[in-house]
N, CA, C and O of each residue as an XYZ file, in Angstrom:
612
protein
N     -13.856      6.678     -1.804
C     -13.620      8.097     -1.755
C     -14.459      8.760     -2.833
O     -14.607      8.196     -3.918
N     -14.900      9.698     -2.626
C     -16.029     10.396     -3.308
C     -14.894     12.290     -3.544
O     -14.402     13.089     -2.746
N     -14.971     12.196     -5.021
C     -14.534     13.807     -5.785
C     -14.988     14.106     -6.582
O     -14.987     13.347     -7.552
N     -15.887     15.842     -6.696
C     -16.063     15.983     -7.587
C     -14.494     16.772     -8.357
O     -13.450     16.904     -7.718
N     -14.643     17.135     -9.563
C     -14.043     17.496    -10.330
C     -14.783     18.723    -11.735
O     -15.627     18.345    -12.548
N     -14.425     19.605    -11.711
C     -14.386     20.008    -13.187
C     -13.773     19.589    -14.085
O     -12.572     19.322    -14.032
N     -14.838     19.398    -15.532
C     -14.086     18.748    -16.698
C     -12.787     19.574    -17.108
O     -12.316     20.273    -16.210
N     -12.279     19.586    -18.085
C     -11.131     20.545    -18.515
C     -11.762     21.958    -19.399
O     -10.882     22.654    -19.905
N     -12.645     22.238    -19.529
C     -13.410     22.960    -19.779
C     -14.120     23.834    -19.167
O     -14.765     24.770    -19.639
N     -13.934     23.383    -17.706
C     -14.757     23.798    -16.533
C     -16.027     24.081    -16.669
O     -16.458     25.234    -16.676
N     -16.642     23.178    -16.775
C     -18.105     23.808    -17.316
C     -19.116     22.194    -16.830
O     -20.330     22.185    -16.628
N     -18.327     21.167    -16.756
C     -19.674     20.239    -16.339
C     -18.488     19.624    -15.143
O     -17.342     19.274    -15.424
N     -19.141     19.607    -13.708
C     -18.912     18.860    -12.686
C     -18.712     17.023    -12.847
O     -19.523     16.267    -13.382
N     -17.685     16.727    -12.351
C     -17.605     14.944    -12.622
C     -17.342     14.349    -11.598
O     -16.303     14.564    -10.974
N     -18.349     13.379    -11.190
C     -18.680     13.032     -9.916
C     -17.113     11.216     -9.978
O     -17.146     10.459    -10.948
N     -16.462     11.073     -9.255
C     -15.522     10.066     -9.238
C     -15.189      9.705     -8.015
O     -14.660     10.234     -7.038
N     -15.869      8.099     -8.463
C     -15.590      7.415     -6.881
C     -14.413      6.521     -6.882
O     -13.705      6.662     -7.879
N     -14.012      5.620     -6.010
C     -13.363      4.602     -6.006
C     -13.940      3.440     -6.637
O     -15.054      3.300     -7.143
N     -12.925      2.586     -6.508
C     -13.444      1.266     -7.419
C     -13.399      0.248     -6.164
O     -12.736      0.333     -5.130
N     -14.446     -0.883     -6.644
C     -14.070     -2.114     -5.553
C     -13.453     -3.030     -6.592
O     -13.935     -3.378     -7.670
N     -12.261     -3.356     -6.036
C     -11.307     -4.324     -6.787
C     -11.887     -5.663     -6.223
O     -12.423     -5.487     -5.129
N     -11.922     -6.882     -6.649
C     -12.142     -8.314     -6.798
C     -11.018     -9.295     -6.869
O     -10.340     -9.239     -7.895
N     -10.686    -10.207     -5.944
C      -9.444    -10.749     -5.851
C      -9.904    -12.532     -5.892
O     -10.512    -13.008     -4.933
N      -9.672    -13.064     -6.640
C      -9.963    -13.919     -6.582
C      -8.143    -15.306     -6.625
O      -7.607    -15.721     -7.653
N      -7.849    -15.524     -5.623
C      -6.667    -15.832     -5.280
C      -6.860    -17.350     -5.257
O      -7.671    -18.036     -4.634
N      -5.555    -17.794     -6.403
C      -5.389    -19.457     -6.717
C      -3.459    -19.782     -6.206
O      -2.589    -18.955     -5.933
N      -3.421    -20.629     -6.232
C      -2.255    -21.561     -5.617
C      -1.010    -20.694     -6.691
O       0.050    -20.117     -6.449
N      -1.963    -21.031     -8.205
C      -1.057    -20.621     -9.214
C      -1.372    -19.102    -10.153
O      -0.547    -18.387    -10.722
N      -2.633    -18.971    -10.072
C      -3.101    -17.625    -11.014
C      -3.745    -16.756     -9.841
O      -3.919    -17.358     -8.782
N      -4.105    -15.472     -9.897
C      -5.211    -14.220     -9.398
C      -5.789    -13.658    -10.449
O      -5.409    -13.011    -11.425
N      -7.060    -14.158     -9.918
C      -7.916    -13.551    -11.157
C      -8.365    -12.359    -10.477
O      -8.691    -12.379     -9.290
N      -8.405    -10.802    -11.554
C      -8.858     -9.665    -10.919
C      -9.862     -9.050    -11.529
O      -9.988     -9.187    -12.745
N     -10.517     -8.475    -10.987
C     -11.993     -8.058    -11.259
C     -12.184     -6.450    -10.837
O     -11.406     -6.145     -9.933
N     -12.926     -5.498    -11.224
C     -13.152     -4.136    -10.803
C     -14.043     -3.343    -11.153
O     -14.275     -3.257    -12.359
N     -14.723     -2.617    -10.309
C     -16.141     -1.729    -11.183
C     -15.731     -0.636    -11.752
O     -14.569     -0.229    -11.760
N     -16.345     -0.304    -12.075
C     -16.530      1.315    -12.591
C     -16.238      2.559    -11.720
O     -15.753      2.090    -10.690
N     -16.268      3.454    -11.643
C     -15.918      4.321    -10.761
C     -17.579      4.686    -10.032
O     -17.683      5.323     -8.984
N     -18.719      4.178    -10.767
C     -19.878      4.956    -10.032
C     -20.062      3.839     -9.228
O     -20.889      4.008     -8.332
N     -19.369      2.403     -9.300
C     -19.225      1.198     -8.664
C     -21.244      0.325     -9.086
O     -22.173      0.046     -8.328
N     -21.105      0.221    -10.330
C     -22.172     -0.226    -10.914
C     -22.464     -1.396    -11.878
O     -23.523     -1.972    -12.127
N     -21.193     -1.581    -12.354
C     -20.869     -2.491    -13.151
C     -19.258     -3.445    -12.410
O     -18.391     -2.856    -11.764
N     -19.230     -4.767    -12.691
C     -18.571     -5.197    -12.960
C     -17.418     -5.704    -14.004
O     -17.834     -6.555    -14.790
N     -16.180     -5.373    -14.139
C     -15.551     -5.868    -15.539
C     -14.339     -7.004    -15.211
O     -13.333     -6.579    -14.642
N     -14.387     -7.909    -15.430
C     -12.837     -7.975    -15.568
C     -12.030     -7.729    -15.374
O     -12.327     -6.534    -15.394
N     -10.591     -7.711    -15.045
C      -9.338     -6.809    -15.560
C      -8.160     -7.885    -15.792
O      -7.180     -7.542    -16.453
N      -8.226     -8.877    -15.380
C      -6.608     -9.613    -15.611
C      -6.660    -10.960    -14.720
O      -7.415    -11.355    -13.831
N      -5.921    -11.301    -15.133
C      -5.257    -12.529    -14.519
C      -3.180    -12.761    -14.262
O      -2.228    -12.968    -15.016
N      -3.315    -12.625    -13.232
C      -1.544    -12.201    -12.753
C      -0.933    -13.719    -12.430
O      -1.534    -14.589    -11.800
N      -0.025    -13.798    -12.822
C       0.734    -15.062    -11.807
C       1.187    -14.898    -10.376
O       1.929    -13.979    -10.032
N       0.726    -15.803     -9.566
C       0.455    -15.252     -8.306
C       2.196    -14.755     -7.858
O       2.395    -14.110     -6.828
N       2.932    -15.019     -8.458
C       4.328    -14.572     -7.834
C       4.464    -13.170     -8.131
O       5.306    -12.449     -7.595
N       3.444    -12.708     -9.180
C       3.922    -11.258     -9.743
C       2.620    -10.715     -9.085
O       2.354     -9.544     -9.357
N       1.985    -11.213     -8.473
C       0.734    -10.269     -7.552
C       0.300     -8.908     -6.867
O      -0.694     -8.182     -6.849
N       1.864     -8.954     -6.184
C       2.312     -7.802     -5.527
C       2.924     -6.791     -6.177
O       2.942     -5.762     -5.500
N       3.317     -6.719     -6.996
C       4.273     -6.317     -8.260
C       2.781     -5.068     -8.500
O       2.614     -3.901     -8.147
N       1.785     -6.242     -9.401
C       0.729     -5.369    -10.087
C      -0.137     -4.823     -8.639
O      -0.117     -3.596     -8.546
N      -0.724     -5.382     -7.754
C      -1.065     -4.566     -6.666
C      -0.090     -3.209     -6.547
O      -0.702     -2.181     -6.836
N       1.028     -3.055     -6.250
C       1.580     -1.834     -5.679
C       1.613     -0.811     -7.089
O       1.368      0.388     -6.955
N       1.802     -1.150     -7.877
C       1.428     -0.428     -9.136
C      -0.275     -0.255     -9.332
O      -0.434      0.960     -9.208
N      -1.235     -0.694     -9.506
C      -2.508     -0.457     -9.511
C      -2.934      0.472     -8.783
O      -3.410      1.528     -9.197
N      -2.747      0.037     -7.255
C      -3.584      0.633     -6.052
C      -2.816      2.090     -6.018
O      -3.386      3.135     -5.704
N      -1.573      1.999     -6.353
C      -1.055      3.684     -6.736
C      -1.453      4.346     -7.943
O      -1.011      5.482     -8.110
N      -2.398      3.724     -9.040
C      -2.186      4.623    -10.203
C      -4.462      4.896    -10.692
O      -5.099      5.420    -11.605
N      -4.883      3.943     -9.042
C      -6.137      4.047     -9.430
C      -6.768      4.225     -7.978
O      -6.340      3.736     -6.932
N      -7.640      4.861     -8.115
C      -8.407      5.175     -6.851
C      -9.385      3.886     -6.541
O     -10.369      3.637     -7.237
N      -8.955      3.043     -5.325
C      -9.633      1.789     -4.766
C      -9.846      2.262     -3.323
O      -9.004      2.551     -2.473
N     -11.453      2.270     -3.251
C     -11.962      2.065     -1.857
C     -12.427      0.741     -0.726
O     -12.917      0.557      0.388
N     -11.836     -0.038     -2.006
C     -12.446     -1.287     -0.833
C     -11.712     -2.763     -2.164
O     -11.715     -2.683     -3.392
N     -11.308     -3.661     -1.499
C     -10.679     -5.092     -1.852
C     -12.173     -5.877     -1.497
O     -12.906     -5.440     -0.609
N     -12.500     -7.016     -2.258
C     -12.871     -7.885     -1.976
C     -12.397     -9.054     -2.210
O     -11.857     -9.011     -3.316
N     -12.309    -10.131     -1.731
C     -10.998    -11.379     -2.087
C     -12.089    -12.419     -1.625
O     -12.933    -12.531     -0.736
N     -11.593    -13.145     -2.750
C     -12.784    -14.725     -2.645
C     -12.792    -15.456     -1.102
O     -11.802    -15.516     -0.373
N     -13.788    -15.856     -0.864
C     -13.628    -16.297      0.787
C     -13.882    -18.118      0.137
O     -15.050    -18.305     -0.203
N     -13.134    -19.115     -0.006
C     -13.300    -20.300     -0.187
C     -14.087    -21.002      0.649
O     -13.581    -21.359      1.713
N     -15.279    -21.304      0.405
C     -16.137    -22.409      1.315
C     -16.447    -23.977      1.162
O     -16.421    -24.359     -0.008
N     -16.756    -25.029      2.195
C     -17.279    -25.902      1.739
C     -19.039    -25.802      1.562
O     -19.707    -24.769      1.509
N     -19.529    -27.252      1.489
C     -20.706    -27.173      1.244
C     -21.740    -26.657      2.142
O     -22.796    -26.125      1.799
N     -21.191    -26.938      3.687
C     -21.589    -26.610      5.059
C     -21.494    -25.161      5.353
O     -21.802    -24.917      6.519
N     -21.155    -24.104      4.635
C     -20.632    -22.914      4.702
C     -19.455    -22.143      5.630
O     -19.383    -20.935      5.852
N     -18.336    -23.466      6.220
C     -17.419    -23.385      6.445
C     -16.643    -23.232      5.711
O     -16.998    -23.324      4.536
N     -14.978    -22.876      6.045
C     -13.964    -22.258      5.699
C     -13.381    -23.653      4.571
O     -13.261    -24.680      5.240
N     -13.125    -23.804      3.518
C     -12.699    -25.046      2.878
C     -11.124    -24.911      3.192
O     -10.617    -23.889      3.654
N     -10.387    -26.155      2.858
C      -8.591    -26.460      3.105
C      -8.132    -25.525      1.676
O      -7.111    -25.812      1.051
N      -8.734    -24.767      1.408
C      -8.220    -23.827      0.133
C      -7.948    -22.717      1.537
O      -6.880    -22.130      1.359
N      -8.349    -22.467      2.315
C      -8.188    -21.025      3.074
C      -6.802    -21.220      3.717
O      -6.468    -20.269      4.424
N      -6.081    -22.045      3.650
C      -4.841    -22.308      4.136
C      -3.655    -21.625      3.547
O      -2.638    -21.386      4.198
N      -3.898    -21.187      1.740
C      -2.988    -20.253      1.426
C      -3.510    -19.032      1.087
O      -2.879    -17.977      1.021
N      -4.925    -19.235      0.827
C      -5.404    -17.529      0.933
C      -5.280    -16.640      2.071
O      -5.116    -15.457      1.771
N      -5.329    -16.994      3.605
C      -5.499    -16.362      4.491
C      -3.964    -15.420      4.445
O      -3.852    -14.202      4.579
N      -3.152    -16.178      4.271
C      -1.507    -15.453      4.754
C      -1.876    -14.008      3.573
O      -1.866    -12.888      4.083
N      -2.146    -14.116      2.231
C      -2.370    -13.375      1.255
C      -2.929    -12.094      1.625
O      -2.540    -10.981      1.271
N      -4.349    -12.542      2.747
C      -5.079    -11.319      3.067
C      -4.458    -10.730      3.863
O      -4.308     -9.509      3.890
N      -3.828    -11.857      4.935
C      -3.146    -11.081      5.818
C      -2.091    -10.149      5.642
O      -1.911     -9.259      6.472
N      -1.203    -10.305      4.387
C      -0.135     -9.196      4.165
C      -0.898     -8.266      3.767
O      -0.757     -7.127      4.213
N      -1.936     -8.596      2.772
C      -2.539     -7.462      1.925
C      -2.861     -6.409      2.965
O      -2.547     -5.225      2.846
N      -3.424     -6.859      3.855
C      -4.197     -5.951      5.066
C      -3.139     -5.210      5.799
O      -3.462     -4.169      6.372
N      -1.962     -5.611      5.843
C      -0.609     -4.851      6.298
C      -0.106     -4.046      5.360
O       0.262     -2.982      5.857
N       0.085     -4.127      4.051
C       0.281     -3.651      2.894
C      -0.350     -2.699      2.925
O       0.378     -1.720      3.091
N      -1.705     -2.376      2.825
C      -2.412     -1.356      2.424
C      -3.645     -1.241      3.513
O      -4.857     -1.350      3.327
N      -2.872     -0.974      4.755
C      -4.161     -0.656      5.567
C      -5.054      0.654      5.394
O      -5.507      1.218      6.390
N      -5.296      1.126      4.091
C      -5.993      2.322      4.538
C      -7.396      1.901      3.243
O      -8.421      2.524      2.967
N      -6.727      0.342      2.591
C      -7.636     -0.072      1.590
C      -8.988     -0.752      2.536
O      -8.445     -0.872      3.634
N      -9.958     -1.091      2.652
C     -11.438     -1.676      3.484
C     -11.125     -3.275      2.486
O     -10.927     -3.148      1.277
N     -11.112     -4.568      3.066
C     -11.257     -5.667      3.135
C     -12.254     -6.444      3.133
O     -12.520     -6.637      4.319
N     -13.126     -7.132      2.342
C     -14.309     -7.635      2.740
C     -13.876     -9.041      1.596
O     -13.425     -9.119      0.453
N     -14.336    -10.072      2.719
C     -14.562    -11.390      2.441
C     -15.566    -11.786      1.976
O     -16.567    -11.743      2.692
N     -15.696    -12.447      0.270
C     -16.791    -12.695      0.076
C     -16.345    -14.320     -0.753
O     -15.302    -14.654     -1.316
N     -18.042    -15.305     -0.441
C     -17.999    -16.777     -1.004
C     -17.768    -16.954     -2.114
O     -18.317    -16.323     -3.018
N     -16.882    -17.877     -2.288
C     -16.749    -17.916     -3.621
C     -16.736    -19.451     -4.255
O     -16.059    -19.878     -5.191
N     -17.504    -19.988     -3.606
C     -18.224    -21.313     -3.528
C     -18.965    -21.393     -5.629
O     -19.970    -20.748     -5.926
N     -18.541    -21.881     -6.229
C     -19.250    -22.469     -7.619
C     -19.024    -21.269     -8.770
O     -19.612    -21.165     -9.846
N     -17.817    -20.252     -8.116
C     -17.615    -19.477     -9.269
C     -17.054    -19.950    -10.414
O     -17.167    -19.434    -11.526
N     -16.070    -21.551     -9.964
C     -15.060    -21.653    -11.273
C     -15.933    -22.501    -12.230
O     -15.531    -22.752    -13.366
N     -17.266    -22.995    -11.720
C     -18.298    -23.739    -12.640
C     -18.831    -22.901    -13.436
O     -18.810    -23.094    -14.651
N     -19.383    -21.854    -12.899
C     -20.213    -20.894    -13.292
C     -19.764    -19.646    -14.370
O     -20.380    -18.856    -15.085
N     -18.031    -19.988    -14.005
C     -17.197    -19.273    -15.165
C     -17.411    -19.999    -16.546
O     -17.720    -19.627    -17.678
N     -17.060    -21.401    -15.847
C     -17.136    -22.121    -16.932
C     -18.097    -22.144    -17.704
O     -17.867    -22.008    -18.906
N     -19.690    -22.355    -17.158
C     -20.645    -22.418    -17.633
C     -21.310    -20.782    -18.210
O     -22.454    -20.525    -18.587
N     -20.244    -19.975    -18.110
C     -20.670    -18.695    -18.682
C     -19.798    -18.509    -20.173
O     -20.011    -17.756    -21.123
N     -18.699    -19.564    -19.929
C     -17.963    -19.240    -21.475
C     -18.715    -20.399    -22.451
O     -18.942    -20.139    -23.632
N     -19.066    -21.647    -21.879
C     -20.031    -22.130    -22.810
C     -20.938    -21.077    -23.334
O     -20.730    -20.710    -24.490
N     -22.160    -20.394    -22.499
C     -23.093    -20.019    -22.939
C     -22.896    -18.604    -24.178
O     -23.548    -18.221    -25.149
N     -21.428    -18.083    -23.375
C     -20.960    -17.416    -24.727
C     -20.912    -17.540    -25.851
O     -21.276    -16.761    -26.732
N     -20.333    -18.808    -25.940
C     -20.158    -19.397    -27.552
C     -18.574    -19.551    -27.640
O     -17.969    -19.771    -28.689
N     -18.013    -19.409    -26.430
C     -16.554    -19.737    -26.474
C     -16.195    -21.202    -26.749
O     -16.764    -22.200    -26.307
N     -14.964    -21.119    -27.704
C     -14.684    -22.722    -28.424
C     -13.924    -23.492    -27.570
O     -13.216    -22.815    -26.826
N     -13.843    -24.626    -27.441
C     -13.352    -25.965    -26.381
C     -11.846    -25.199    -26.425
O     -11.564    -25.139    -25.228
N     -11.140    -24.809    -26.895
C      -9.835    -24.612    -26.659
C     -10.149    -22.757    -25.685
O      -9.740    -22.279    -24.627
N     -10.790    -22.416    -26.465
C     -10.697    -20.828    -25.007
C     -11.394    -21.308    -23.758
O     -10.852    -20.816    -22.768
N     -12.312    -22.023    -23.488
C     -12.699    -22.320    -22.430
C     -11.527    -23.572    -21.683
O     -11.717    -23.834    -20.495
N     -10.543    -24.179    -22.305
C      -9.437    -24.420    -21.627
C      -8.235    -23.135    -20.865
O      -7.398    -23.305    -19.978
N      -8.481    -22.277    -21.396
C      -8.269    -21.143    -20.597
C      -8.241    -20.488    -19.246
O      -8.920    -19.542    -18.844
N      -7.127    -21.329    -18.500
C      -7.618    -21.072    -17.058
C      -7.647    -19.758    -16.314
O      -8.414    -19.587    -15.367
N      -6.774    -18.788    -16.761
C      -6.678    -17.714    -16.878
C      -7.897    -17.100    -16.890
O      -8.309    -16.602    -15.842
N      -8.773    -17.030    -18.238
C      -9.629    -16.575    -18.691
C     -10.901    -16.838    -17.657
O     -11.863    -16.153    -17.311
N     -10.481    -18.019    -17.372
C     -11.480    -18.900    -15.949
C     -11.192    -17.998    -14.922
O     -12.208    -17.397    -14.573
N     -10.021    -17.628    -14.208
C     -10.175    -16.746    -13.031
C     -10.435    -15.497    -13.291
O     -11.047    -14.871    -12.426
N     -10.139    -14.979    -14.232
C     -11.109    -13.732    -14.665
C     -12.615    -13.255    -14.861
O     -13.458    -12.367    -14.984
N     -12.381    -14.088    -14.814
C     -14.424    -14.723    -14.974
C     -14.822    -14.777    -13.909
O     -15.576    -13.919    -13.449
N     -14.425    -15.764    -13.279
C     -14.416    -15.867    -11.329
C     -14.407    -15.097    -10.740
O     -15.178    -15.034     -9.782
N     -13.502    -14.106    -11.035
C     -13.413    -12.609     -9.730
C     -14.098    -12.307    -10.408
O     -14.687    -11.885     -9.413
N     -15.082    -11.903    -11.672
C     -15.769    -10.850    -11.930
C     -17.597    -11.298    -11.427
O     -18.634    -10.639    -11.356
N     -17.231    -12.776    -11.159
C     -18.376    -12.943    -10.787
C     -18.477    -12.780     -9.156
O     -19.362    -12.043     -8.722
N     -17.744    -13.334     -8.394
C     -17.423    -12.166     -6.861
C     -17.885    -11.311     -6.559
O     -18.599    -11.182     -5.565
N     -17.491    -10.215     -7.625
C     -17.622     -9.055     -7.724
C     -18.684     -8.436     -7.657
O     -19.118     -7.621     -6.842
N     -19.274     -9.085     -9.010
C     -21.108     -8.920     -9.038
C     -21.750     -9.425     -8.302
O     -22.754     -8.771     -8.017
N     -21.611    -10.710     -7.626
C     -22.294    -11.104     -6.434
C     -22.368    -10.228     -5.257
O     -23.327     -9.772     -4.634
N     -20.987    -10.105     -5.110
C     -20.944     -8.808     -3.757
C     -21.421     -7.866     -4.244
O     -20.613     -7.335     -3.482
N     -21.947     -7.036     -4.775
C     -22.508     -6.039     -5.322
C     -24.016     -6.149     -5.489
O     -24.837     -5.272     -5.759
N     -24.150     -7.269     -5.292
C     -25.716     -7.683     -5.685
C     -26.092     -7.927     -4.345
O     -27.240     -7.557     -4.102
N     -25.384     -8.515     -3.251
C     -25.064     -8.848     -1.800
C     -26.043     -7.296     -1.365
O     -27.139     -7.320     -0.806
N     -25.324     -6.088     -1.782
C     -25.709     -4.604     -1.066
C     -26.910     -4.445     -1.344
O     -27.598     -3.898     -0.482
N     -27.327     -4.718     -2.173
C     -29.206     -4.465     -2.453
C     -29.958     -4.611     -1.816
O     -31.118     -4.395     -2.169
């Protein structure tokens, strides 16, 4: 969704879009991910326990303007569906009942939890934060995120 706005000053126009949220959905954690409002950057945002998922979804998606979900699509090496899609699918499927007016897009998420990993090494993160699994799916959806975003180019 696209608004402009006057500042409180009324004097400079402020252009505000939606965000694409990043879902990166585990057995036990959701790692979440989200851009910016000009949808340009990728950040972070959390890691939920998947029982409290819905909890922070119905609170979020009411308190922030989201035009579009993207949720990790699990693959094997063949670029088929991997035996991980067995509990993600039910997930999308409520989500998509939940909030049909949110846009859905499936994206691979084939070597993100390496690549998390291998991004908190290159940080300089110490053997005990990179045990951080949490911190790992946060990393994960944000890399989703930027991939799909890099996907539109």
């Amino acid at each position: 969704m696209l608004i402009l706005r006057l500042d409180s000053n009324y004097q400079t126009l402020i252009l505000i879009m939606g965000r694409i949220l990043a879902i990166d959905y585990g057995q036990k954690r959701v790692g979440l991910a989200v851009t910016d409002n000009m949808k340009l950057i990728a950040n972070g945002l959390t890691t939920v326990h998947v029982k409290d998922i819905w909890v922070f979804l119905d609170k979020y998606l009411t308190t922030e303007d989201v035009d579009m979900v993207v949720i990790g699509e699990p693959m094997d090496m063949q670029g088929n569906p991997s035996d991980s899609t067995r509990f993600i699918q039910p997930f999308v499927n409520k989500f998509q009942r939940k909030y049909p007016d949110v846009e859905v897009k499936r994206f691979d998420e084939r070597f993100t939890s390496k690549m998390a990993f291998d991004t908190m090494i290159a940080g300089g993160l110490s053997k005990s934060k990179r045990k951080d699994k949490a911190l790992v799916d946060k990393i994960s959806a944000t890399l989703i995120l930027q991939s799909f975003m890099d996907s539109l180019c």
